[in-house]
N, C-alpha and C positions, 0 to 999 in steps of 0.2 A: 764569515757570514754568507749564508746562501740568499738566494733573491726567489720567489715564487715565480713561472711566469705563468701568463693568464693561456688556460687555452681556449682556442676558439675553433669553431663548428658552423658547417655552414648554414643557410637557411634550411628549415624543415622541406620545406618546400623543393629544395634541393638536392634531399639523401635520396638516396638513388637503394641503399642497401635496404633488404627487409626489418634487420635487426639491429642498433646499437648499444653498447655499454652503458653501463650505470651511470656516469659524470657526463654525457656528454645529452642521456635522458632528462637528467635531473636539470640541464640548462635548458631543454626544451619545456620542461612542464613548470620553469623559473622554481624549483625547490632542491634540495641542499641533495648530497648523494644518502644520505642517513638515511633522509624524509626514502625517497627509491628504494631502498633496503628494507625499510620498515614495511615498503607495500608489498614488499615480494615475502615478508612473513607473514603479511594478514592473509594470504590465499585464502580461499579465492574473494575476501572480501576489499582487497587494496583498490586501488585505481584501475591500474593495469596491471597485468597477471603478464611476469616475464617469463621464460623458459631459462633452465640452466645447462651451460654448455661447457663442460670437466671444471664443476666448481664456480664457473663466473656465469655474472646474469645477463642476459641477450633480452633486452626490450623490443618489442614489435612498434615498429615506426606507424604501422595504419591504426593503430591504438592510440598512440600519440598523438596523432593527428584527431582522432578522434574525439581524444580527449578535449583537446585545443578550440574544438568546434563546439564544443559546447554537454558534449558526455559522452558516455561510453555505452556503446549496444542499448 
């Protein structure tokens, strides 16, 4: 029997990078990594509009932040 563990991410307010991955976005905007996926299909109608870098998706943190404030652009 394996055991999940949880991870954790520091405060938004904290990331220092421009960009982070899907799970760690998806704990910032409190929705699932799916929900994240799915926005990166709607382009350009999703939440945020991530960039893809060899395959994986790279979220912009000032979007998120963004987002968090109350909308986007």
């Amino acid at each position: 029997m394996t055991t999940a563990t949880a991870q954790t991410f520091p405060p938004i307010d904290q990331e220092t990078r421009s960009h982070v991955g899907t799970d760690q976005a998806a704990f910032y905007c409190m929705r699932k990594p799916q929900t994240m996926r799915m926005w990166a299909a709607l382009e350009p109608k999703g939440a945020i509009k991530p960039i893809r870098v060899n395959g994986r998706l790279a979220w912009p943190v000032a979007e998120i932040r963004a987002l968090l404030e109350g909308g986007t652009k």
